[in-house]
MMTF fields as JSON, N, C-alpha, C and O atoms, coordinates in Angstrom:
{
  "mmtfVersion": "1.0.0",
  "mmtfProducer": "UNKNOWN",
  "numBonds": 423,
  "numAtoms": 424,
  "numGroups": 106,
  "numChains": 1,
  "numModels": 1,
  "chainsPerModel": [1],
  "groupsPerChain": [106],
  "chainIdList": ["A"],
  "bondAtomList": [4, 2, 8, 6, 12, 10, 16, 14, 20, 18, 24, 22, 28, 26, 32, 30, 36, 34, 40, 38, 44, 42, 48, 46, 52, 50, 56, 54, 60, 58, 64, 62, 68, 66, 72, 70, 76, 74, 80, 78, 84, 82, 88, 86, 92, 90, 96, 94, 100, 98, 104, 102, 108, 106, 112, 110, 116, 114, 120, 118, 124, 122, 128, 126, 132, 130, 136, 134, 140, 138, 144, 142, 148, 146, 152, 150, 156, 154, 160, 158, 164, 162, 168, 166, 172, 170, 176, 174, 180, 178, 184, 182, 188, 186, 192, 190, 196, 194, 200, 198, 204, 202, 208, 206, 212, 210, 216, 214, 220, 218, 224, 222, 228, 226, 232, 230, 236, 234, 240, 238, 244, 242, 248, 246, 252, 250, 256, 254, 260, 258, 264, 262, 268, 266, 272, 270, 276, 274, 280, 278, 284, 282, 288, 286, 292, 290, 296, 294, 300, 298, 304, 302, 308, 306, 312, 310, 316, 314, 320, 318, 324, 322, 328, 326, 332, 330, 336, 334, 340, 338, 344, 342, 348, 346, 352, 350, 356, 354, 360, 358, 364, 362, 368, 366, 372, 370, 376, 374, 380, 378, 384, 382, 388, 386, 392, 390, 396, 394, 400, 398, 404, 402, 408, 406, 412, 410, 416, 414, 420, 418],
  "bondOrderList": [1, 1, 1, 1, 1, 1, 1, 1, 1, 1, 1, 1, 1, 1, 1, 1, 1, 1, 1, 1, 1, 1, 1, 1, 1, 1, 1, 1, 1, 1, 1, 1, 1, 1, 1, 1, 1, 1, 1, 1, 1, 1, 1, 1, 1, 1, 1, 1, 1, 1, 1, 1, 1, 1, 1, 1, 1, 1, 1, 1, 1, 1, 1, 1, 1, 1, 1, 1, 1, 1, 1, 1, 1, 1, 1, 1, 1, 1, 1, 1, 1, 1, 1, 1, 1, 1, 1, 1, 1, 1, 1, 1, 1, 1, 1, 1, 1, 1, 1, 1, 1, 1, 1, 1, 1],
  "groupList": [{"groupName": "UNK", "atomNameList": ["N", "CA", "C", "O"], "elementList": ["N", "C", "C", "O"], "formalChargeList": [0, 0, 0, 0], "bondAtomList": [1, 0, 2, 1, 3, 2], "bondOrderList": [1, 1, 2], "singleLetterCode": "X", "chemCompType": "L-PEPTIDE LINKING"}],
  "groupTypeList": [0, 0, 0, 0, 0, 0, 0, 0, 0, 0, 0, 0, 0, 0, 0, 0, 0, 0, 0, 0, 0, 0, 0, 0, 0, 0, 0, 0, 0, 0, 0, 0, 0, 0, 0, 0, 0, 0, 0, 0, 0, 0, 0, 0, 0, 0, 0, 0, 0, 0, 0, 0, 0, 0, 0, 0, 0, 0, 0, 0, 0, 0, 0, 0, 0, 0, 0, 0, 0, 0, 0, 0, 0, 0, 0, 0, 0, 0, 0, 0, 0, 0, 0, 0, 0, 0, 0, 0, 0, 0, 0, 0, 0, 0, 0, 0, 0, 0, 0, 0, 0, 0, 0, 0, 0, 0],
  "groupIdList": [1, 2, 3, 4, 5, 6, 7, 8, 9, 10, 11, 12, 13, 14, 15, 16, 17, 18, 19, 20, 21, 22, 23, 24, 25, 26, 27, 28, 29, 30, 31, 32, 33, 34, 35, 36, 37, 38, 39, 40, 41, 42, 43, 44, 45, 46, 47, 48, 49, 50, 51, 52, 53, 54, 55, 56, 57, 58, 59, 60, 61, 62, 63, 64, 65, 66, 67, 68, 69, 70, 71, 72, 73, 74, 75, 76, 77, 78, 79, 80, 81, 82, 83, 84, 85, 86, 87, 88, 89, 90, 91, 92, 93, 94, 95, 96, 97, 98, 99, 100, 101, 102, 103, 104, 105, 106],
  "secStructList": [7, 6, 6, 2, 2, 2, 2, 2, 2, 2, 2, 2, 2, 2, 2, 2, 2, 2, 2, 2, 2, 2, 2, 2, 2, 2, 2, 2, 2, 2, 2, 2, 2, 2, 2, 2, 2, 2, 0, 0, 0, 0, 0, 2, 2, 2, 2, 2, 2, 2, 2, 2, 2, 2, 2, 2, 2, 2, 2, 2, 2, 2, 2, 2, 0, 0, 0, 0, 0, 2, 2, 2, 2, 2, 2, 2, 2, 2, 2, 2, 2, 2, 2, 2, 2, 2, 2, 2, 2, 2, 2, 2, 2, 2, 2, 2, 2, 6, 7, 1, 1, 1, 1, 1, 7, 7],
  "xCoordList": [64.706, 64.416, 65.548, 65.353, 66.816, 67.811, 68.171, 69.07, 67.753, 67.959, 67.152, 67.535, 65.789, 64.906, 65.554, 65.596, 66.096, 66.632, 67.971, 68.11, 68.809, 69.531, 69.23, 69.6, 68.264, 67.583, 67.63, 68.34, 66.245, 65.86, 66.822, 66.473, 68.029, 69.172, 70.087, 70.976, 69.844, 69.855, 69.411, 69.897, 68.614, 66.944, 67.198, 66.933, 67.56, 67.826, 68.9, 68.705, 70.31, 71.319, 71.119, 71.442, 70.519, 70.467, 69.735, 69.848, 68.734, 67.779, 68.698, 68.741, 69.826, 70.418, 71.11, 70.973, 71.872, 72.919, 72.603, 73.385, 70.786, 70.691, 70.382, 70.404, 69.922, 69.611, 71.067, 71.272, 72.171, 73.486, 74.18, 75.292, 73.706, 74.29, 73.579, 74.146, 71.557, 71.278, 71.688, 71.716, 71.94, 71.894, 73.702, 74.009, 74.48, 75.849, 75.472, 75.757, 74.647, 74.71, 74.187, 74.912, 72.824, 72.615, 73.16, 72.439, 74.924, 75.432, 76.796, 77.607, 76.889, 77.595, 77.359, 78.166, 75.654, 74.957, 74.813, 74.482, 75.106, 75.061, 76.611, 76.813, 77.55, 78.835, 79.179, 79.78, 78.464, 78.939, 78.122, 78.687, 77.15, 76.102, 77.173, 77.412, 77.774, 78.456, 79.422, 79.599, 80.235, 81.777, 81.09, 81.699, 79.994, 79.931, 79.308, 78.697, 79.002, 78.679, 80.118, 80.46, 80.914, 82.492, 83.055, 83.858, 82.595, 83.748, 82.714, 83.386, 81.813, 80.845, 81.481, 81.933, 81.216, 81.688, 82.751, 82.72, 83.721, 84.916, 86.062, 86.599, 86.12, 87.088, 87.399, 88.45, 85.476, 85.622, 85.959, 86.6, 85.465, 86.364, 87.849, 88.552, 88.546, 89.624, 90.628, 91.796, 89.958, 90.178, 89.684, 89.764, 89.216, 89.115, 90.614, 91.369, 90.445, 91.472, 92.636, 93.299, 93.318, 94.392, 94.224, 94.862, 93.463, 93.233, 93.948, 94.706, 93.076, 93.2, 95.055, 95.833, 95.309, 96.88, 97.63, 98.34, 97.222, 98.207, 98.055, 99.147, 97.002, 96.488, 97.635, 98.508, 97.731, 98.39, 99.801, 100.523, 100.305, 101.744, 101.866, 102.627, 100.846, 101.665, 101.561, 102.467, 100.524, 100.71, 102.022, 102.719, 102.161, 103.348, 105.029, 105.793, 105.076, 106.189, 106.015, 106.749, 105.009, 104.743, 105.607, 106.43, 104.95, 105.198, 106.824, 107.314, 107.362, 108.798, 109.308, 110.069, 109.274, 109.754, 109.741, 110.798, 108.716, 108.574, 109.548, 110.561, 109.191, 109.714, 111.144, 111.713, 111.687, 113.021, 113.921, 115.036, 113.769, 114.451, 115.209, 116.348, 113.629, 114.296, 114.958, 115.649, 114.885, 115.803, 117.136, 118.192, 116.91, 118.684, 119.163, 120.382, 118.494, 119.418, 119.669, 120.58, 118.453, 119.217, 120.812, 121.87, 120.407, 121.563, 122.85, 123.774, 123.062, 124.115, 124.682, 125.771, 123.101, 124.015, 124.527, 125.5, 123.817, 124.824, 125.999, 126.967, 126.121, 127.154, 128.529, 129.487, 128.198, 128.589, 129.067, 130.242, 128.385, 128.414, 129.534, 130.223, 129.696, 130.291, 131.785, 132.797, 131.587, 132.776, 133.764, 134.958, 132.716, 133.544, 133.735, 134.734, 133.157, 133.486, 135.005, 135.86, 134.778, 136.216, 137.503, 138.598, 137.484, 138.321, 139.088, 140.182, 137.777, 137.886, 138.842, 139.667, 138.506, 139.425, 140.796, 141.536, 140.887, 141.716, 142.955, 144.091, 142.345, 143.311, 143.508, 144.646, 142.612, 142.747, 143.698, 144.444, 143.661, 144.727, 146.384, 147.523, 146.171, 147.644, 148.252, 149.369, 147.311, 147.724, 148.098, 148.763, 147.349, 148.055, 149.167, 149.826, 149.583, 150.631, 152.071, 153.206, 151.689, 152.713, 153.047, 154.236, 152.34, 152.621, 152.841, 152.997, 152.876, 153.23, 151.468, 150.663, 151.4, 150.408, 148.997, 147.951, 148.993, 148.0, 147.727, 147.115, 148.489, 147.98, 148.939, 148.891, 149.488, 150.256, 151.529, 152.375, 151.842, 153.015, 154.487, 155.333, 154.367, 155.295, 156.211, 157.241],
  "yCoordList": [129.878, 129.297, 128.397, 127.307, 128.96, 128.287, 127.095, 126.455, 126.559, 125.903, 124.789, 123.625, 125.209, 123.904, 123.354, 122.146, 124.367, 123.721, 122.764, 121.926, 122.886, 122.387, 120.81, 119.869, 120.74, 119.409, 118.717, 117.777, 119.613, 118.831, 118.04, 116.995, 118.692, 118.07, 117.01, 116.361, 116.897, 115.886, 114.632, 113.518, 115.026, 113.936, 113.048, 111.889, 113.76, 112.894, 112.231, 111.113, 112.996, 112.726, 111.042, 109.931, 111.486, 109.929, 108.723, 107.597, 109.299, 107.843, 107.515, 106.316, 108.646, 107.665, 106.842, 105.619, 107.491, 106.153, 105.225, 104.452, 105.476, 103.944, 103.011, 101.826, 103.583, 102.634, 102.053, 100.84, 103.062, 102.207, 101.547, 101.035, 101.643, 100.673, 99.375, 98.318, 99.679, 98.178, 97.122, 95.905, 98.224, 97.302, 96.4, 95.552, 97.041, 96.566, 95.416, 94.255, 95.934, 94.549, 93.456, 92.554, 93.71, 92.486, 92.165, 91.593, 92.605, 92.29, 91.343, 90.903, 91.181, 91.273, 89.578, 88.757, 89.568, 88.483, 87.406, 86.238, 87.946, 86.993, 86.267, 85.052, 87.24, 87.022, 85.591, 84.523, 86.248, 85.127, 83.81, 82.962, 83.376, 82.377, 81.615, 80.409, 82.57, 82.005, 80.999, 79.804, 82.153, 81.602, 80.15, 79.081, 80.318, 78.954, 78.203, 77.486, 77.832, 76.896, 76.253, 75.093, 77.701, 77.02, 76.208, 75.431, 76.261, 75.411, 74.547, 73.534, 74.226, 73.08, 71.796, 70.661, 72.723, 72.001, 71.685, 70.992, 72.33, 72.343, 71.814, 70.72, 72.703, 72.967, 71.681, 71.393, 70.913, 69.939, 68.342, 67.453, 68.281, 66.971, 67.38, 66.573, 68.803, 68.637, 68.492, 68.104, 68.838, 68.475, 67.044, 66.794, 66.305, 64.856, 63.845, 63.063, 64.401, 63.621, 64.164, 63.131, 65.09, 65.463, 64.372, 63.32, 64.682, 63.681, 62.166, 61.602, 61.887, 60.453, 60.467, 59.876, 61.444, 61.452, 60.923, 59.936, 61.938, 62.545, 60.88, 60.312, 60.083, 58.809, 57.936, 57.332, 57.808, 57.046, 57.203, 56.242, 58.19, 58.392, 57.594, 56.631, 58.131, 57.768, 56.104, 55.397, 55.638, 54.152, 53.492, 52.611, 54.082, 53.911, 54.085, 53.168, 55.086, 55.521, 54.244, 53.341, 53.939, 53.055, 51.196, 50.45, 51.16, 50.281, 49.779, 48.789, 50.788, 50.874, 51.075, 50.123, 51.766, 52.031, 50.72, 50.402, 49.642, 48.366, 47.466, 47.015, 47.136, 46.297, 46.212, 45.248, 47.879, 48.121, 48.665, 48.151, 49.75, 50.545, 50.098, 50.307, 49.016, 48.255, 47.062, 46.582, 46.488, 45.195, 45.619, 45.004, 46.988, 47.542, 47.935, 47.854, 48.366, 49.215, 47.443, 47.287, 46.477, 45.276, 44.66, 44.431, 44.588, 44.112, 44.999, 44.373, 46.311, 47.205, 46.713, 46.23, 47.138, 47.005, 45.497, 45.24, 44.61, 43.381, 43.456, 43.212, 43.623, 44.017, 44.539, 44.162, 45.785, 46.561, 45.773, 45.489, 45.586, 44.01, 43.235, 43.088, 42.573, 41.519, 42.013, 41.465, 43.265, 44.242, 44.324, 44.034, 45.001, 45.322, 44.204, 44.449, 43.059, 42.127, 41.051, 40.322, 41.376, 40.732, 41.734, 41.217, 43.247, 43.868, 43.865, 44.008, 43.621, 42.965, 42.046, 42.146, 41.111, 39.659, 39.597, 38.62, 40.464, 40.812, 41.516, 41.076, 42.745, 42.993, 42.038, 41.634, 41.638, 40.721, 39.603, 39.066, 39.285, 38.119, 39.136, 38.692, 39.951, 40.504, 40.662, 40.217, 41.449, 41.26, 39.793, 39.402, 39.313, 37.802, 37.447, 36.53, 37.745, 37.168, 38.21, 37.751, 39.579, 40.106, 40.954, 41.111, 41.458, 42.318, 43.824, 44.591, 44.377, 45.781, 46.463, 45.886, 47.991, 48.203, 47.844, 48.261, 47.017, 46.708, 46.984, 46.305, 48.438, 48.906, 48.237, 48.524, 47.714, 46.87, 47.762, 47.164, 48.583, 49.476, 49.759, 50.593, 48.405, 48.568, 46.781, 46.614],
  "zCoordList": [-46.382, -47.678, -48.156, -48.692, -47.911, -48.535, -47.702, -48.246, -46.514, -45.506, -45.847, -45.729, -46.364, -46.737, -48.028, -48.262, -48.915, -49.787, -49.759, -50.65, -48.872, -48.039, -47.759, -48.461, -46.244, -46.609, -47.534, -47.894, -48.174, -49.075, -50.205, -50.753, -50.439, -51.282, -50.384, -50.935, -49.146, -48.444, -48.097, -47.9, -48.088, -47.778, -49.761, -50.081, -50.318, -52.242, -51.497, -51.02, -51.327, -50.988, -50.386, -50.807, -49.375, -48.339, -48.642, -48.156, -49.799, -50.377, -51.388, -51.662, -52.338, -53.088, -52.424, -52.39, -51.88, -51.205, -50.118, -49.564, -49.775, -49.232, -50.056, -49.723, -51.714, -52.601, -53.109, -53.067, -53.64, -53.819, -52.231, -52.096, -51.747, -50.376, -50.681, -50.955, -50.56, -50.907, -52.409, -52.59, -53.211, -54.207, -54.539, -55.378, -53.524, -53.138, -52.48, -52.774, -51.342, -50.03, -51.264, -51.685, -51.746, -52.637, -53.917, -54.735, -54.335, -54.655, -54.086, -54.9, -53.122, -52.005, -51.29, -50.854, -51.452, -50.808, -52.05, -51.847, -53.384, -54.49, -54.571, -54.585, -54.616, -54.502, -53.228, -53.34, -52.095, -51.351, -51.455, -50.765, -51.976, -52.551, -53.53, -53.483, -54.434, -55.455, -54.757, -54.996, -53.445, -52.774, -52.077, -52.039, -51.656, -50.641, -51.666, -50.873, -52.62, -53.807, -54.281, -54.508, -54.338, -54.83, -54.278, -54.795, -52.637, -51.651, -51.653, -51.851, -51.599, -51.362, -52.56, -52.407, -53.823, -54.647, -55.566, -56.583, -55.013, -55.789, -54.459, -54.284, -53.907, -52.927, -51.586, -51.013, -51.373, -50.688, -51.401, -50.841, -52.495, -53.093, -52.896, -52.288, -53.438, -53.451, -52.068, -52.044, -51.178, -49.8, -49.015, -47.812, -49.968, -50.087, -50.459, -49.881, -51.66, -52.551, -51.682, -51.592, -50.99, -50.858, -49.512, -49.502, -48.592, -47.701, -47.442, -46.654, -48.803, -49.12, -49.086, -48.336, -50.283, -50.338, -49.249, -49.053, -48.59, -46.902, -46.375, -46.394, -45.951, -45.428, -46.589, -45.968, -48.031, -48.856, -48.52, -48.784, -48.011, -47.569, -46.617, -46.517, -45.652, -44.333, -44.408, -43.966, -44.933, -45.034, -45.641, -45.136, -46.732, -47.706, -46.421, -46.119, -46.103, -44.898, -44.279, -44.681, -43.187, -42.511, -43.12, -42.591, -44.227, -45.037, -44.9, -44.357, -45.556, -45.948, -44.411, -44.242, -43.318, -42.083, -41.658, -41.113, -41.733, -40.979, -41.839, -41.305, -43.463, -44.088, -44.705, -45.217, -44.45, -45.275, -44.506, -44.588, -43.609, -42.813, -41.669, -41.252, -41.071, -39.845, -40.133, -39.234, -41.206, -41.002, -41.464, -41.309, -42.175, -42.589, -41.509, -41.36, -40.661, -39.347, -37.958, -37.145, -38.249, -38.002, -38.403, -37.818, -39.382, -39.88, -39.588, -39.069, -39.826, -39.873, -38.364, -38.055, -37.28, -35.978, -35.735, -35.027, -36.352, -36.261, -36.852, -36.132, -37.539, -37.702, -37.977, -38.652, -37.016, -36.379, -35.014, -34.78, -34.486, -33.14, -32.98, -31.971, -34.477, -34.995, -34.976, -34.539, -35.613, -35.925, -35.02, -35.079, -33.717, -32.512, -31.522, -30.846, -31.173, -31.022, -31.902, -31.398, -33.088, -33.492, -33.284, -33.504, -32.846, -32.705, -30.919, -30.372, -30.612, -29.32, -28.765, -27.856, -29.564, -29.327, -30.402, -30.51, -30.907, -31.688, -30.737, -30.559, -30.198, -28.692, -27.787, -27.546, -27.278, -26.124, -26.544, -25.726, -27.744, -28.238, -28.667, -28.521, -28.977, -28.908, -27.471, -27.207, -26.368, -25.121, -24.365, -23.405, -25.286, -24.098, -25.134, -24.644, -26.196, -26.897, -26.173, -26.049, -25.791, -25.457, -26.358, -26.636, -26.803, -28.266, -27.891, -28.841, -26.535, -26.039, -25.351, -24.621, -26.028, -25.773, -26.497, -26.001, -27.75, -27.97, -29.454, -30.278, -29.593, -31.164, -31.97, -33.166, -31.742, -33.072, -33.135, -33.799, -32.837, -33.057, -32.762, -33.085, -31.806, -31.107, -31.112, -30.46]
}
């Protein structure tokens, strides 16, 4: 007797909680309806515009790398060129004058 009663407080047992299981899952399935509406519409413009950003840099970098960077590092190594070339002949003209070893020091 007490065995059917058993069950039977089982058999409740298991229909409630397949009803709070379903009514989770279809809480669950609204929740995620909501999440993929959010990224559809929120989340992919903003992964647009950042886009665009990232593309506005690198053009901008580009820009300045071609028009500013390289004609400064032109110029420097000229000179720089110029530099070591007049230090150049700067020795070479003390050595032929006879001036010792070269550094002026002597």
């Amino acid at each position: 007797m007490w065995l059917t009663a058993v069950r039977d407080i089982a058999i409740v047992l298991l229909a409630f909680e397949s009803l709070v299981i379903g009514i989770l899952l279809a809480l669950m399935l609204l929740q995620l309806r909501k999440l993929v509406r959010t990224l559809r519409e929120e989340i992919a413009p903003i992964l647009h515009t950042a886009n665009d950003t990232v593309e506005t840099v690198n053009r901008t970098a580009g820009f300045v790398s071609h028009n500013v960077v390289e004609p400064v590092i032109k110029v420097h190594s000229y000179v720089s060129g110029t530099r070591q070339a007049i230090r150049t002949l700067a020795l070479i003209r003390r050595k032929l004058r006879g001036d010792g070893d070269g550094t002026g020091a002597g």
